[in-house]
C-alpha positions as CSV (number, residue, x, y, z in Angstrom):
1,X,19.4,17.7,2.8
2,X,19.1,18.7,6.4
3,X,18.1,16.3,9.4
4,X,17.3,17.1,12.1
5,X,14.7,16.6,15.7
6,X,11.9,18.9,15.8
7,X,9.6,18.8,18.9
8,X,6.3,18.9,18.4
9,X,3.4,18.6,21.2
10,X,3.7,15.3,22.6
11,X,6.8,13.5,21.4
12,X,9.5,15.0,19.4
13,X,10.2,13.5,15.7
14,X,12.7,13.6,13.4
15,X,12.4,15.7,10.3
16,X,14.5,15.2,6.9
17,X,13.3,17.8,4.2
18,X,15.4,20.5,2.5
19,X,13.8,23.8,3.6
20,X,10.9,24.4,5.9
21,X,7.5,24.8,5.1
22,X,6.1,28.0,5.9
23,X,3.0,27.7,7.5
24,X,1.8,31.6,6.9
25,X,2.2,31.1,3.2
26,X,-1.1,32.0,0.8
27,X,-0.6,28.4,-0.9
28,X,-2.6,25.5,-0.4
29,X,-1.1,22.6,1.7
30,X,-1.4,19.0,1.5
31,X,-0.4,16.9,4.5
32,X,-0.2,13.0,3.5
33,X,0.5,9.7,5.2
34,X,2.3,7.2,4.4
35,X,3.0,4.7,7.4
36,X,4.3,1.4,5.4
37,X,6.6,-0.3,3.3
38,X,7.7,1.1,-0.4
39,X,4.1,0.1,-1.7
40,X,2.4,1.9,0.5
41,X,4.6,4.8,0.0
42,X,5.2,4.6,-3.7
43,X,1.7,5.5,-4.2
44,X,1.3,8.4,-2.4
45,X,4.5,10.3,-3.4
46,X,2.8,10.1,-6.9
47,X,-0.1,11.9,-5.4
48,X,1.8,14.1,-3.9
49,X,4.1,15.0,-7.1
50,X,0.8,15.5,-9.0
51,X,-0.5,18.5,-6.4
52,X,2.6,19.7,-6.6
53,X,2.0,20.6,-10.2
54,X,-1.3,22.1,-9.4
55,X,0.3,24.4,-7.2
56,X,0.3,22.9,-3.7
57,X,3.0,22.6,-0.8
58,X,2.5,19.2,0.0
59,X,4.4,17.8,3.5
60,X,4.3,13.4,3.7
61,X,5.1,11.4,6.8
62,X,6.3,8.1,6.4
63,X,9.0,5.7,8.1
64,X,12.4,7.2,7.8
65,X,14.1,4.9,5.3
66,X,12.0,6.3,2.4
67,X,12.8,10.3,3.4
68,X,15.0,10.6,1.0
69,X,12.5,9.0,-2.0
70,X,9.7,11.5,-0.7
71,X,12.7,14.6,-1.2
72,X,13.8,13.5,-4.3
73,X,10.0,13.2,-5.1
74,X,10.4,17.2,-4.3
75,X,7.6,16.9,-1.0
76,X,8.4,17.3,2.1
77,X,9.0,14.6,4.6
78,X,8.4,14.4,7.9
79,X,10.0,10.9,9.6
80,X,7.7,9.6,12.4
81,X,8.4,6.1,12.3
82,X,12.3,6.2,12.9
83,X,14.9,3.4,11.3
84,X,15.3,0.8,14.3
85,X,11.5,0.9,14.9
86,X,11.0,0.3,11.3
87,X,14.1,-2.5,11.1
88,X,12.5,-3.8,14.4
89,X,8.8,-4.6,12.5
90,X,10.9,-6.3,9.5
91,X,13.2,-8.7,11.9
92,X,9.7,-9.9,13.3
93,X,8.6,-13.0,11.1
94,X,5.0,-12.6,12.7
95,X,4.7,-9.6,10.7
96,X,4.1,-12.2,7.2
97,X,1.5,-14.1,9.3
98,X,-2.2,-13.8,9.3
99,X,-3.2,-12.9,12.9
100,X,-0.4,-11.9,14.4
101,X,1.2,-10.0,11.1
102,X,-2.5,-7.7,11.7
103,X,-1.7,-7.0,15.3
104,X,1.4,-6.3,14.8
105,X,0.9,-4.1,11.9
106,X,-1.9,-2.3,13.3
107,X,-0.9,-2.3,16.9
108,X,2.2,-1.0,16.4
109,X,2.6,1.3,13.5
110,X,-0.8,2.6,13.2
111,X,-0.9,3.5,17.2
112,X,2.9,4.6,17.3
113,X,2.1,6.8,14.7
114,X,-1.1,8.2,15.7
115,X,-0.3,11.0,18.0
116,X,2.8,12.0,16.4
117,X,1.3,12.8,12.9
118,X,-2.0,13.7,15.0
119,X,0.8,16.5,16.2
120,X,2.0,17.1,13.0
121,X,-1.2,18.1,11.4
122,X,-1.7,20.6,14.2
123,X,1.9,22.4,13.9
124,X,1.8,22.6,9.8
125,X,-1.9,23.1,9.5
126,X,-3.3,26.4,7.4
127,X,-6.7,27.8,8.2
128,X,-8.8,27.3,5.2
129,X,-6.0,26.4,3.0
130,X,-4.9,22.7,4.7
131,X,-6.2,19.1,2.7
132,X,-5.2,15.5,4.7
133,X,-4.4,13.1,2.5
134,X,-4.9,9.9,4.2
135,X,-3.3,6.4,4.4
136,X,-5.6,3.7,5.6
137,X,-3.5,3.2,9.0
138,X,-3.6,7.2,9.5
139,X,-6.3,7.6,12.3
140,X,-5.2,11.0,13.0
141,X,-6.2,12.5,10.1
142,X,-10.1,11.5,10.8
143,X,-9.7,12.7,14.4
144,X,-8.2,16.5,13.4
145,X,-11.4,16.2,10.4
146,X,-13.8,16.0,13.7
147,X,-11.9,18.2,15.3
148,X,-12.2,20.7,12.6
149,X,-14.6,19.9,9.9
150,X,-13.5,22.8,7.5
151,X,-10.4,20.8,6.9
152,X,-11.4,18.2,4.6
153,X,-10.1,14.5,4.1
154,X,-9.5,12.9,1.3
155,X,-9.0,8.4,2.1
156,X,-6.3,7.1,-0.1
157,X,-7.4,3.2,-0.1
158,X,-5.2,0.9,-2.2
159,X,-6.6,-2.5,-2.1
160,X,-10.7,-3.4,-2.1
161,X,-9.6,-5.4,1.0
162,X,-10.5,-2.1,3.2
163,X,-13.9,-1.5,2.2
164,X,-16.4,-4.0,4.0
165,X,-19.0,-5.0,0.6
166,X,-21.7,-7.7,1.6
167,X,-23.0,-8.6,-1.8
168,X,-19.4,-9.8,-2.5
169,X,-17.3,-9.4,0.2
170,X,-13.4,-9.3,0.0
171,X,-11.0,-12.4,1.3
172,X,-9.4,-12.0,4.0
173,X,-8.0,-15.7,4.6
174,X,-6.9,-18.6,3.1
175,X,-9.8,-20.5,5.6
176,X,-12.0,-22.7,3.1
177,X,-14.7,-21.1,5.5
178,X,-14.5,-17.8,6.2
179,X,-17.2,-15.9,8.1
180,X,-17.1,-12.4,6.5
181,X,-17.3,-14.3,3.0
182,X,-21.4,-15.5,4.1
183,X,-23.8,-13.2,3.6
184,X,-25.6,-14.9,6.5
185,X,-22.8,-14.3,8.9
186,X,-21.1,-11.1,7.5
187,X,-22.3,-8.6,9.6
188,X,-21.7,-10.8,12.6
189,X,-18.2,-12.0,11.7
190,X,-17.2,-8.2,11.2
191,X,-18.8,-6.8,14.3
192,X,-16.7,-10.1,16.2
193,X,-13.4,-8.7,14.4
194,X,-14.1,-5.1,15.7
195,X,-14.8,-6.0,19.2
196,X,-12.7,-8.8,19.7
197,X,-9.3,-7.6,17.6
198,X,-9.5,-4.0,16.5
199,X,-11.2,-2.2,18.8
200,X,-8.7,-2.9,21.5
201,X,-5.7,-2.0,19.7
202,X,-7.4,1.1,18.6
203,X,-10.2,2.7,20.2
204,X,-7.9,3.4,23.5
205,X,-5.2,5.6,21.8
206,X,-7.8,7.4,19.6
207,X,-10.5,8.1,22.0
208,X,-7.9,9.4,24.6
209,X,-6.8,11.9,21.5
210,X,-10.1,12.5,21.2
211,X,-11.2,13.4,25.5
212,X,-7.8,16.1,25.2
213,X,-9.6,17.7,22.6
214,X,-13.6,17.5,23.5
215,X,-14.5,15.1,21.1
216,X,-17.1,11.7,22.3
217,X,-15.1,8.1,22.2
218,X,-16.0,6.2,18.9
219,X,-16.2,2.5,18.6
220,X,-15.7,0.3,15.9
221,X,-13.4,2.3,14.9
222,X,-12.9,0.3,11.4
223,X,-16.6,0.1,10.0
224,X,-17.8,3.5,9.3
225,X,-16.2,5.9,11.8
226,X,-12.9,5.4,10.0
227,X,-13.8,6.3,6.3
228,X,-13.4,10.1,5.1
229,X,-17.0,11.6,4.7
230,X,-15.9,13.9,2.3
231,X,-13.6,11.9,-0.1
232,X,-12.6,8.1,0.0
233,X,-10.8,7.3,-3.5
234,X,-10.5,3.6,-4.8
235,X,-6.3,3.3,-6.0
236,X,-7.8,0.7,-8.4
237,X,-10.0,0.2,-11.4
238,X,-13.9,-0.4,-11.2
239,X,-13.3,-3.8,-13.0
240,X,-10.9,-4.7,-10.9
241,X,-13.5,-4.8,-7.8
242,X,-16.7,-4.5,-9.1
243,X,-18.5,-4.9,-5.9
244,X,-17.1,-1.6,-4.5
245,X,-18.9,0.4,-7.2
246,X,-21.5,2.2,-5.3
247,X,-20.4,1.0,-1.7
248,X,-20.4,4.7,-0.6
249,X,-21.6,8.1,-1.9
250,X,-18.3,9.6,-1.5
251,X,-16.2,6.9,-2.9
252,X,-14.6,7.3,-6.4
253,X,-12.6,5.0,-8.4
254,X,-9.1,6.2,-10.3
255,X,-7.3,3.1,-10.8
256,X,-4.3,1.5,-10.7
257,X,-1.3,4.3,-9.3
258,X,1.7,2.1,-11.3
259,X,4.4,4.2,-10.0
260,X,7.4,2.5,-9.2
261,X,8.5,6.2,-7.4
262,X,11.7,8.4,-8.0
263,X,14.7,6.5,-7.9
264,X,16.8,6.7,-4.7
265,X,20.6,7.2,-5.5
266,X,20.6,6.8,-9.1
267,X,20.5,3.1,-8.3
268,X,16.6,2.3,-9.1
269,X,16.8,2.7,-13.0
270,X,16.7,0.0,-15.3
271,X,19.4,1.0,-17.7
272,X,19.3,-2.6,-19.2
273,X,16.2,-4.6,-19.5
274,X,17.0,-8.3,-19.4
275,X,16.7,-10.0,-22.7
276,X,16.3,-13.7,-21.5
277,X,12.9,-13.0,-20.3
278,X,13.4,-14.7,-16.7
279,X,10.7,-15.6,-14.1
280,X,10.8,-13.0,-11.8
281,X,10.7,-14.3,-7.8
282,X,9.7,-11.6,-5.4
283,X,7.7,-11.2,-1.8
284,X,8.0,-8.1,-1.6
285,X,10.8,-5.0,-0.6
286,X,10.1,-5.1,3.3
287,X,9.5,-9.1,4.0
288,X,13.3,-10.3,5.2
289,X,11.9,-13.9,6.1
290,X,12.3,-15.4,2.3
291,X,15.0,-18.1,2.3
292,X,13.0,-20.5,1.9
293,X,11.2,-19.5,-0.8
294,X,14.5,-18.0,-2.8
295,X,15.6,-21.5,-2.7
296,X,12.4,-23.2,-4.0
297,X,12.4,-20.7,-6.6
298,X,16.2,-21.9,-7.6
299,X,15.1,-25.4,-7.4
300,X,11.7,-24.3,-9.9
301,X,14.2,-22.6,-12.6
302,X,17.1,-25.7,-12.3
303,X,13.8,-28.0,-13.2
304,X,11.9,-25.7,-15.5
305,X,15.4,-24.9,-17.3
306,X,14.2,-21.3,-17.4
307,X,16.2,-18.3,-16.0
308,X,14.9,-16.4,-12.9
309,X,15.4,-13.1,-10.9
310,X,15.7,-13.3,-7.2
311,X,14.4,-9.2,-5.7
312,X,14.8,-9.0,-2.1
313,X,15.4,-5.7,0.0
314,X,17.6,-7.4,1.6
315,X,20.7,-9.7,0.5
316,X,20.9,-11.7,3.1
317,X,17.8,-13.5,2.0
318,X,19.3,-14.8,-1.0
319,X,20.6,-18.1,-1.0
320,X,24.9,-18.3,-1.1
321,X,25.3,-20.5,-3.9
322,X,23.0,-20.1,-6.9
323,X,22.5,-21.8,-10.1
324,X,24.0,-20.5,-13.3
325,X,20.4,-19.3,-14.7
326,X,19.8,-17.7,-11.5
327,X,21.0,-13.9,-10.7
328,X,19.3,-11.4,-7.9
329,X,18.8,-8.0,-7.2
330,X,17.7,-5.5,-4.9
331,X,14.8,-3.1,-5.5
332,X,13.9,-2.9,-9.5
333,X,11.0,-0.4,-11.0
334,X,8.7,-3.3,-11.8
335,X,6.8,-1.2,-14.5
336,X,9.8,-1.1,-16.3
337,X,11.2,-4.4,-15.8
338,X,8.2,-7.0,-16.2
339,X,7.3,-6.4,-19.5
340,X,11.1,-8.0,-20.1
341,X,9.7,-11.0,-17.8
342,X,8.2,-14.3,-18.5
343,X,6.6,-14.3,-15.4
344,X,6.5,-13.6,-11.9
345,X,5.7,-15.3,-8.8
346,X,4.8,-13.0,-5.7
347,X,3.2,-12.3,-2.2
348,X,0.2,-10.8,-3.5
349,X,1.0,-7.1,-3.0
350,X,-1.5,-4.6,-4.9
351,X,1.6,-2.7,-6.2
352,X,3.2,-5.8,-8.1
353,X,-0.4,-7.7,-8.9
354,X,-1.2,-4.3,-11.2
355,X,2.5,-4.2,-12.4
356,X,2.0,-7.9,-13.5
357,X,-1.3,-7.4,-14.8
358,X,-0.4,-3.9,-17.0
359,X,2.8,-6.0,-18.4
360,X,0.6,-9.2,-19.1
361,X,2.6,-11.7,-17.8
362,X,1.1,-14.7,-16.0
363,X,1.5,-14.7,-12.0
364,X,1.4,-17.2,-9.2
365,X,0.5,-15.2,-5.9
366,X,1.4,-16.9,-3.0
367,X,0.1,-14.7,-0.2
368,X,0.6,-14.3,3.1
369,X,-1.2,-11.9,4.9
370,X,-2.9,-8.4,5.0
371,X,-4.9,-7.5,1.6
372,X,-2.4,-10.4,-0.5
373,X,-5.3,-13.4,0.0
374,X,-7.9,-11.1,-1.8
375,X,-5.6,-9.4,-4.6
376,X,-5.1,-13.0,-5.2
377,X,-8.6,-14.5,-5.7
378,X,-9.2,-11.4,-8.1
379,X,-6.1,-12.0,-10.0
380,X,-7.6,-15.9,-10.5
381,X,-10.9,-14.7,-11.0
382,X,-9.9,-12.2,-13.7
383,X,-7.8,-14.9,-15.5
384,X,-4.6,-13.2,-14.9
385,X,-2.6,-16.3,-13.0
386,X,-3.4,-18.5,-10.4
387,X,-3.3,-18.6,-5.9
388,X,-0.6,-21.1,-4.8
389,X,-0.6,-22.4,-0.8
390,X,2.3,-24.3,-0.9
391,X,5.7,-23.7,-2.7
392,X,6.4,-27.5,-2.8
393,X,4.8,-27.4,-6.2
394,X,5.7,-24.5,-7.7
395,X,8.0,-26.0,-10.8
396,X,4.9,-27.9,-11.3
397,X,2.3,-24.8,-11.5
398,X,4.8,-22.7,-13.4
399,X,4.9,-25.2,-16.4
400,X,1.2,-25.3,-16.5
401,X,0.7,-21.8,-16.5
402,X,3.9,-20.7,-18.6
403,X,2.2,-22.8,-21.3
404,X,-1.4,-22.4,-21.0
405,X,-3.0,-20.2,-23.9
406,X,-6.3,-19.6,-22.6
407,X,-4.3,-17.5,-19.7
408,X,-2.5,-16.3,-22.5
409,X,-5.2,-14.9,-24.1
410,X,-6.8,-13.5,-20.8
411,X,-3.8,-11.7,-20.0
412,X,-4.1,-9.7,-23.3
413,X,-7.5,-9.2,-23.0
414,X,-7.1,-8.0,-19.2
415,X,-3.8,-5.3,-20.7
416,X,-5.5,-3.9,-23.1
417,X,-8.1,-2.4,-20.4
418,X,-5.2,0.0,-19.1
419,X,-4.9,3.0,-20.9
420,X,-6.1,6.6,-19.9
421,X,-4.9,8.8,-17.2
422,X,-2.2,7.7,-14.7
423,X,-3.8,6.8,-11.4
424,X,-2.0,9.6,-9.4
425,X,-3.2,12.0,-11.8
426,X,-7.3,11.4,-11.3
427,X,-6.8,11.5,-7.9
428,X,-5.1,14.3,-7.7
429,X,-7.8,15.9,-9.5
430,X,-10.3,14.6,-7.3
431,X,-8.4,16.0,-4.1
432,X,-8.3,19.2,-6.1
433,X,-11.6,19.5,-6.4
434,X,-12.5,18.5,-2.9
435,X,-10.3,21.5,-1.5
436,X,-11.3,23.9,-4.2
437,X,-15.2,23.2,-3.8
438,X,-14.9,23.1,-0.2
439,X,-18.1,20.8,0.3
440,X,-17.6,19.5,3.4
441,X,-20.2,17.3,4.9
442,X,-20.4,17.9,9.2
């Protein structure tokens, strides 16, 4: 592996791959984002490992802690977020809160990392042979698709939070009233959120992208501007979000991606399955504010008498002493352990809510922020586990739902609709056959 600073036009970057891409070669390219945690990234290495196979150099950006997963994935990565800014959004504890954790998230990472992959499009990019591949908080990609409409785009959306769906629209709080959730007031709630929130912390470093390069300012940037007109593929399954069926022309649904992505120095296998069958206790691999909640969880298996596994990204969450039926560890390929679990309780992640649901185990989501309130209420809705506010009571709701049978049954009924294809796979096929087809709408 080779690292090293490139400079590209406007700010240099730091690259980690293993041999350059060539950008005179015959061979299609795909150029994908990734600017998140390992759930966001996870995801989109499968993608990327599936157009691989179909013949495709395929270059990801992403933070740099996960370059090495995206080379051992065999792409190659591009590092525009760099470690300390990355470490820097984890200290933050804002980050797990509703407001704020939105402003910081989009505020920072998706405007730091607007004009450096906007650049990085531009230096790798192949005349007639280029696809972008695009996170949610990748704004550049829809900018360089204006700017040159015979590339096409392809959306990667995980979560049915981003899609805005009046008949049923998506949670976005734990607010008992919440405006977007009224028909009456949608529309007016939304257009609020744009102008008041979004707007600001976007339109400025996009439409300034935008004058260098002759194209008109756009405004709400998040309601239609935003979403591919080419491509916009749902990471999830119809059922899962059945209002999204239809939303858009363009949009199509290949479920669930349940990759748990390559593992990083031999350390992410699990070479033993536990046998006890403990409740598993996570908030995900990038929160770093869970002390709290490690120790409730301790308390909830010392009550329950049931064994339970801490994950954290980080040790120092954990607490220093520990009950006997309590053991942690660091990042574990939850497709592989939770079908060994007898539950899990979680921040309401899409990544582990389709895990849990594929292994059909009962879950108690306690979310925090971002898309976690509405995986939640569909997780409850489904019958695959319950929404808890407050960890006070969680021994409490993890006897009633460790022993109820009619979640029981639910759970089985909800696993036994995943089968077919692997999620990566389908979309990969569908950004095949947008590139190959070139149909591109102007």
């Amino acid at each position: 592996m080779k690292n090293r600073t490139t400079s590209l036009p406007g700010r240099p970057i730091t690259q980690t791959f293993s041999s350059e891409l060539n950008t005179s070669s015959d061979r299609p390219l795909a150029i994908l984002s990734a600017p998140g945690s390992r759930g966001d990234v996870n995801p989109m290495l499968a993608i990327g490992v599936q157009l691989r196979r179909r013949g495709y150099d395929v270059a990801i950006s992403l933070a740099q802690p996960y370059a090495e997963l995206a080379e051992a994935a065999g792409l190659q990565p591009y590092s525009l977020i760099d470690r300390q800014q990355f470490d820097d959004m984890l200290a933050d504890p804002a980050v797990w809160t509703l407001l704020r954790g939105m402003r910081k998230v989009i505020g920072g990472i998706a405007a730091e990392f607007l004009r450096p992959h906007f650049d990085l499009i531009r230096s790798l990019h192949r005349p007639g042979r280029t696809i972008l591949v695009a996170h949610p908080l990748d704004f550049s990609s829809r900018i360089f698709r204006d700017l040159d409409p015979t590339t096409p785009l392809v959306d990667v959306h995980l979560a049915p939070v981003m899609l805005r769906t009046p008949e049923q629209p998506a949670r976005l709080t734990p607010w008992r009233f919440e405006p977007t959730r009224h028909l009456r007031t949608f529309r007016l709630a939304y257009w609020l959120g744009d102008k008041v929130i979004l707007d600001p912390l976007l339109a400025g470093p996009i439409n300034r992208i935008r004058r260098e390069h002759g194209l008109r300012p756009v405004r709400r940037i998040m309601h239609r501007w935003w979403l591919s007109p080419d491509r916009v593929l749902a990471c999830y399954p119809d059922w899962f979000a059945p209002s999204t069926v239809g939303v858009l022309p363009q949009l199509r649904h290949v479920g669930f991606p349940l990759s748990d992505g390559p593992p990083r120095d031999g350390g992410d296998e699990l070479a033993d399955p536990p046998t006890d069958r403990p409740i598993v206790f996570t908030a995900g691999s990038a929160n770093w504010h869970t002390h709290q909640f490690f120790r409730q969880a301790c308390d909830a298996c010392v009550k329950l008498g049931r064994p339970g596994l801490l994950l954290s990204g980080d040790p120092s969450c954990f607490p220093s002493q520990l009950p006997d039926n309590v053991r942690t560890s660091g990042y574990m390929p939850l497709g592989k352990l939770l079908p060994h679990c007898g539950g899990i309780v979680h921040h309401g992640g899409i990544g582990t809510t389709s895990q849990a649901l594929r292994a059909g185990i009962p879950q108690i989501i306690r979310p925090l922020a971002f898309d976690q309130f509405d995986n939640a209420e569909r997780v409850a809705t489904l019958g695959g586990g319950v929404c808890l506010q407050n960890d006070r009571d969680l021994a409490g709701t993890l006897a009633i739902v460790l022993q109820d049978s009619l979640l029981s049954a639910s759970l089985r009924t909800l696993g036994a609709r995943f089968g077919g294809p692997p999620g990566p796979q389908l979309a990969a096929d569908e950004i095949d056959t947008v590139m190959t087809s070139r149909t591109v709408l102007v």
